[in-house]
C-alpha positions in Angstrom: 7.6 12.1 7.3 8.8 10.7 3.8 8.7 12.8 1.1 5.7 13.8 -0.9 5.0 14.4 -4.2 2.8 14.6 -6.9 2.8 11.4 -9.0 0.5 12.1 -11.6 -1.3 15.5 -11.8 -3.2 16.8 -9.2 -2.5 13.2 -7.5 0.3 13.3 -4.6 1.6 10.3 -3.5 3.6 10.2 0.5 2.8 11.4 3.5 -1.3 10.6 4.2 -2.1 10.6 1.2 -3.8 7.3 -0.3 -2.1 4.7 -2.0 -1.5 5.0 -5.4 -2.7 1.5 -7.6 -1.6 0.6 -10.4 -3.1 -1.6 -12.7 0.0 -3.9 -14.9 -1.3 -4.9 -17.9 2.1 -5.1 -19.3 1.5 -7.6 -22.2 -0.9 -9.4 -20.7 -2.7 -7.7 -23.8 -1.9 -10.7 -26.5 -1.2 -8.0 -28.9 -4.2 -7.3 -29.0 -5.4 -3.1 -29.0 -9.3 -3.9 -28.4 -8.2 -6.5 -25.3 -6.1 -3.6 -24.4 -8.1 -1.0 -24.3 -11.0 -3.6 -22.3 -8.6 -4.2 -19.5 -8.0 -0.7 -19.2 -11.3 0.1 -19.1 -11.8 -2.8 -16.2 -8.5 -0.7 -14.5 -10.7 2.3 -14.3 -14.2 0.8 -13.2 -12.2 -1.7 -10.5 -10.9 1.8 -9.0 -7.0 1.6 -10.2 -5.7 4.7 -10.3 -3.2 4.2 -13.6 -3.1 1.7 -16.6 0.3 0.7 -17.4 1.9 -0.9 -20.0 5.3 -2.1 -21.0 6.8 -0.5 -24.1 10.4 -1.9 -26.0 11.9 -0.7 -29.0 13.3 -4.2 -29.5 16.6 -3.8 -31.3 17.8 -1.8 -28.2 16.1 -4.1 -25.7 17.8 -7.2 -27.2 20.6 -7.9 -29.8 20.3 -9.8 -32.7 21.3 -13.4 -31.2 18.4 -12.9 -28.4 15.8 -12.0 -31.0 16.8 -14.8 -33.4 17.1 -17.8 -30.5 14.3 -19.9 -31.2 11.2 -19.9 -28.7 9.2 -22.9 -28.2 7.7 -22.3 -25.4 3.7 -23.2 -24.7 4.0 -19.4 -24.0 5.5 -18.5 -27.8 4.0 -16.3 -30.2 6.3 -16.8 -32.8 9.3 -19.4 -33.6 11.8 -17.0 -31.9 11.7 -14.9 -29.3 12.3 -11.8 -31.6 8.8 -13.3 -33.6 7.2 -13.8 -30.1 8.0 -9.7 -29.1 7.2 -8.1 -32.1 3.2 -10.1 -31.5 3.2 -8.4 -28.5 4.2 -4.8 -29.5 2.4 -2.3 -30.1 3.5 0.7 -32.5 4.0 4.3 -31.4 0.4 5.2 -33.0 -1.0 2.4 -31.4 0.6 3.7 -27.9 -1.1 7.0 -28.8 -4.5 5.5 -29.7 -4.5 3.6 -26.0 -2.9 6.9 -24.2 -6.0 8.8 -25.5 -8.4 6.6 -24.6 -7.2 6.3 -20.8 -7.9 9.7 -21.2 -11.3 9.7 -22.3 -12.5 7.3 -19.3 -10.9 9.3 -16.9 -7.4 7.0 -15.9 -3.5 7.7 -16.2 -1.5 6.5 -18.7 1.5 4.9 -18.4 4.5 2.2 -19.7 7.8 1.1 -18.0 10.5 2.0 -20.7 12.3 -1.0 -21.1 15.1 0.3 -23.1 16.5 4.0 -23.6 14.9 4.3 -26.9 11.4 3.5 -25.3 12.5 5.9 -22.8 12.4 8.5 -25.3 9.1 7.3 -27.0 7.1 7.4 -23.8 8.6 11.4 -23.0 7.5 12.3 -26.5 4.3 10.8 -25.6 4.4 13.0 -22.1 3.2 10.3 -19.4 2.9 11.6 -15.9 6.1 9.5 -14.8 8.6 6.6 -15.7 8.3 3.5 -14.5 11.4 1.8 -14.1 11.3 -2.4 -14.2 13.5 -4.3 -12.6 15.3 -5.4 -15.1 16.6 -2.0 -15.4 17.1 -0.7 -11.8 21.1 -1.6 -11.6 21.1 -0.2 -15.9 22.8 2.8 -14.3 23.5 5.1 -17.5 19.6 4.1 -18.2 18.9 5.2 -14.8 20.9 8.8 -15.1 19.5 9.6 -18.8 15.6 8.6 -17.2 15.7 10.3 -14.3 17.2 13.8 -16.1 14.2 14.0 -17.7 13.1 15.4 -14.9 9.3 13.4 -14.7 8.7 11.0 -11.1 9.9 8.0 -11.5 8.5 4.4 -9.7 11.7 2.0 -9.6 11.0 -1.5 -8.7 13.9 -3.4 -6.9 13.6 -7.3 -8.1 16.9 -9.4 -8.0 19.0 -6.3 -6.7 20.6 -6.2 -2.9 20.5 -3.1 -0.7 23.9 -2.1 -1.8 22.2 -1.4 -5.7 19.5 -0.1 -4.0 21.9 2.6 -2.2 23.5 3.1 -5.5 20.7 4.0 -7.6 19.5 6.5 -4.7 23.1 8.1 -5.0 22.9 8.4 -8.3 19.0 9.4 -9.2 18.7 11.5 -5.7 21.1 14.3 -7.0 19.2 14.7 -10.3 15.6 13.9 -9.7 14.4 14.0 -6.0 10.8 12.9 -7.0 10.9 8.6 -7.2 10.1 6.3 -4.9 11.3 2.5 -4.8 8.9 -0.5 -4.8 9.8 -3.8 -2.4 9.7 -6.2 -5.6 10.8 -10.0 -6.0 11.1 -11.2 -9.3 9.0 -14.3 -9.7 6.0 -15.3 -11.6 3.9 -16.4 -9.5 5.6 -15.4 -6.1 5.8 -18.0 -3.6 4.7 -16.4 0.2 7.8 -17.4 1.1 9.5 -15.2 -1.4 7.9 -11.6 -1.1 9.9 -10.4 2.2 7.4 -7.4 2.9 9.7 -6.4 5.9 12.1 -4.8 3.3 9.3 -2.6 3.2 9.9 -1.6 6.8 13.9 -1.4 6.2 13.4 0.5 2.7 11.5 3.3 5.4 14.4 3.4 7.6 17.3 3.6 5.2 15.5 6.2 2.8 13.5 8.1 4.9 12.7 11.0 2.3 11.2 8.6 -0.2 8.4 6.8 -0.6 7.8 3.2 -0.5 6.2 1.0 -2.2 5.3 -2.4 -3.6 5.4 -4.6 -6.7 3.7 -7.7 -6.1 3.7 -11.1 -8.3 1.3 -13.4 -5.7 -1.2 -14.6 -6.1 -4.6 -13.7 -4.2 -5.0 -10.2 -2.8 -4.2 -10.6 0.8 -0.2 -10.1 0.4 -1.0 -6.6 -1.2 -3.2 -5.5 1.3 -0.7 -6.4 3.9 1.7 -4.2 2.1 0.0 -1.2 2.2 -1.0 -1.8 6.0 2.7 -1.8 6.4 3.0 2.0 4.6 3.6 0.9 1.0 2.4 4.4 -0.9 2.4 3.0 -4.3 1.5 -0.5 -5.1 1.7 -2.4 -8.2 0.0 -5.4 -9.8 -0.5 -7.7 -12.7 -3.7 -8.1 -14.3 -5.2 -10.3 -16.8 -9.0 -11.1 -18.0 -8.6 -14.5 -17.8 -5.3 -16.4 -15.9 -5.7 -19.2 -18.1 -4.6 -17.7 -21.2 -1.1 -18.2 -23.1 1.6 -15.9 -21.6 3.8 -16.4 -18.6 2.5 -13.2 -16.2 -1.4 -14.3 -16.8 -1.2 -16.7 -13.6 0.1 -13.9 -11.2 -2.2 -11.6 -12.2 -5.3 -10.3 -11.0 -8.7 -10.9 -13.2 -11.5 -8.3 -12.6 -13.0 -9.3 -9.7 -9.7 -9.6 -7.9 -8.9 -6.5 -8.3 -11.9 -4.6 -7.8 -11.5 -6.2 -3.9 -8.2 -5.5 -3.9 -9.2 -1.8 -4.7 -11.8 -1.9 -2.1 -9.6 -4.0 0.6 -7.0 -1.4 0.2 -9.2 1.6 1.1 -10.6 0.1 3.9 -7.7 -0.6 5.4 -6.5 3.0 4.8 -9.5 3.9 6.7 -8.7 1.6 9.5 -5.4 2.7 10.0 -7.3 5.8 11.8 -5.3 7.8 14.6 -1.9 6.8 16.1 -3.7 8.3 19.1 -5.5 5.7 21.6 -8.2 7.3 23.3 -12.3 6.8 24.1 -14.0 6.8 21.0 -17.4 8.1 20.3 -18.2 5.1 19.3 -16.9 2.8 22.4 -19.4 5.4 24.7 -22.3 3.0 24.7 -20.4 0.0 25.3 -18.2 1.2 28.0 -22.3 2.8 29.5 -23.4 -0.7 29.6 -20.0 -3.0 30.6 -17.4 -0.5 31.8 -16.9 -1.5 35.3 -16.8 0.6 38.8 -15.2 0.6 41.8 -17.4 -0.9 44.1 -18.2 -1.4 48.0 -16.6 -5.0 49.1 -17.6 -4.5 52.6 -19.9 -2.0 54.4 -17.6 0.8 55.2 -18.7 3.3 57.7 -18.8 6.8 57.8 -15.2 8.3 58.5 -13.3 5.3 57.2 -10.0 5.4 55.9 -9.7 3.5 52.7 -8.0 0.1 52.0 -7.8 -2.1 48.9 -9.6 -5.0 50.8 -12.5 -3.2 51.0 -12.6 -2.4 47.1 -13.1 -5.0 44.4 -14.7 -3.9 40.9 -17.7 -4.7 39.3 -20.1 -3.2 36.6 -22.1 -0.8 38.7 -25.4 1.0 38.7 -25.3 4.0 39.0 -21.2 3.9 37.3 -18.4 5.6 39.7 -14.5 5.6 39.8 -13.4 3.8 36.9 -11.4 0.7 38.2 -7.4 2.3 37.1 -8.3 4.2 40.0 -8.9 2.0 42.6 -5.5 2.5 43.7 -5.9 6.6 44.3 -9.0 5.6 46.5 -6.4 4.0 49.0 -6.1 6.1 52.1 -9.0 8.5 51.4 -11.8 8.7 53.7 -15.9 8.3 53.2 -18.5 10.8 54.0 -21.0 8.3 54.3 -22.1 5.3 55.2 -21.7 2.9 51.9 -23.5 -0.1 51.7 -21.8 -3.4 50.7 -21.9 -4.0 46.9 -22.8 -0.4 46.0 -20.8 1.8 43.9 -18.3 4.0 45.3 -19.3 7.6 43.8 -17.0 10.9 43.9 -19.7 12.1 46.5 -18.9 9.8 49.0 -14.9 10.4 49.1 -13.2 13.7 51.0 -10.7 15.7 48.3 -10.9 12.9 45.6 -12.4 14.2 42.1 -12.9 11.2 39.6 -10.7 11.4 36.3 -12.6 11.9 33.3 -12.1 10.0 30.2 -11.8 11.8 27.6 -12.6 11.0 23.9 -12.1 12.1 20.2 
């Protein structure tokens, strides 16, 4: 059974319990704090369990030759790529303003540190747990300072191999048993091709007392759901209120009404998933009354006869007998009646044979 623990308070994650959504607004935001605090209000009322966000301290993010390169993309915000950050970040106060009104409607709170500094910021601010981005998952003296803060932490795996991903369990396992890893290819939008949900499968095998789950950069909804059918316990996903606007993660994300069904699509198939154990169900009893089939009377067989399977074929009967997985036990028994051709065989008519009874749950 892979390890369970609790995620955000009061909210496990592992085990049975049900996947845990989260809701990437990232910076999907414009820079703007009322859009942001809209699309985490459509988080909460779509049935996301967290709002996340993504939170720099830029100077320790980048260095200076990165923030002064010049940006012209139809993506830019500014004239470099420093300009084009600093439009999309929002202050510490402004963090605090958004934190507190997750909290108000009733939805976690959270940011992927993308730097050490930000790490810092977002323990000050005291979010339930770190989300690390990809970008950061091989950052190994990131990884050690992160996880000794002693919070859960959500690591997604884009453009690492299995050997980092062995690496950064060595290392965060001895310090902080509570993370999980997300399957994750970095890719905006992510071709079908390109998501490989069957690392989700190995990622089960090789770390066994983790969780698993899922980052996704599709598009659509179906992908996702797929993923948690395959045991993903945490799943991820960018979302936007409109996919047409300027910035380069609108077009794999999810507007509203994606992710509302995605919510819902998710919890029915965590409902469907049911019992490992196959069985009668309560609800199969009036179909199996009405088509379930009997052994039945081929022949006229006397009274005294001994058995044979070409006297036995199987029909739906009325009334019902032997069910026809046991036409092969009636072999070799004897009648105590006479039995008409075409009638049902019935535990009545047969010397030392008891029917088997299906049972149900």
């Amino acid at each position: 059974m892979p390890l369970e623990f609790e995620l955000c308070p009061g909210r496990p994650i592992g085990g049975d319990h049900p996947c845990f959504i989260i809701a990437e607004i990232g910076q999907n935001h414009q820079g703007d704090l009322e859009i942001a605090k809209r699309m985490i209000r459509v988080a909460k009322d779509c049935g996301a369990d967290c709002a996340k966000f993504q939170k720099s301290e830029l100077e320790y993010k980048f260095n200076k030759k990165a923030l002064e390169r010049p940006y012209t993309s139809k993506h830019s915000w500014g004239k470099t790529y420093g300009d084009h950050k600093r439009h999309l970040e929002f202050s510490h106060d402004q963090y605090r303003e958004l934190q507190q009104y997750a909290k108000e409607i009733g939805i976690f709170f959270t940011a992927s540190g993308m730097d050490e500094m930000a790490v810092e910021f977002l323990d000050e601010l005291d979010v339930p747990f770190f989300k690390v981005g990809s970008g950061d998952t091989n950052n190994f003296p990131y990884l050690e300072r992160t996880a000794k803060k002693g919070r859960p932490m959500v690591i997604s795996s884009g453009m690492q191999s299995m050997n980092t991903m062995h690496q950064v369990y060595k290392l965060v396992k001895p310090i902080n048993p509570n993370f999980c890893f997300l399957q994750c290819t970095s890719a905006y939008p992510l071709q079908p091709e390109d998501v490989n949900l069957r690392v989700i499968t190995e990622y089960k095998s090789v770390f066994p007392d983790i969780p698993i789950g899922y980052s996704g950069h599709e598009t659509g909804i179906a992908i996702s759901v797929a993923a948690v059918a395959m045991g993903a316990k945490v799943l991820e996903r960018h979302i936007t209120l409109d996919k047409t606007w300027k910035g380069s993660d609108h077009q794999a994300s999810l507007e509203p009404q994606e992710l509302a069904e995605l919510v819902r699509s998710i919890r029915l198939v965590e409902k469907a998933m049911g019992s490992p154990v196959k069985r009668l169900l309560p609800c199969e009893v009036a179909c199996n009354e009405k088509l379930g089939k009997s052994v039945v009377a081929r022949v006229s067989i006397p009274e005294s006869t001994t058995l044979t399977l070409d006297m036995l074929t199987v029909k739906v009967g009325e009334p019902k007998g032997y069910p026809p997985e046991e036409i092969f036990d009636l072999v070799g028994k004897k009648v105590k009646i006479n039995i008409d051709e075409d009638e049902t065989i019935v535990e009545d008519a047969i010397e030392n044979h008891v029917k088997k009874v299906k049972s149900y749950i």
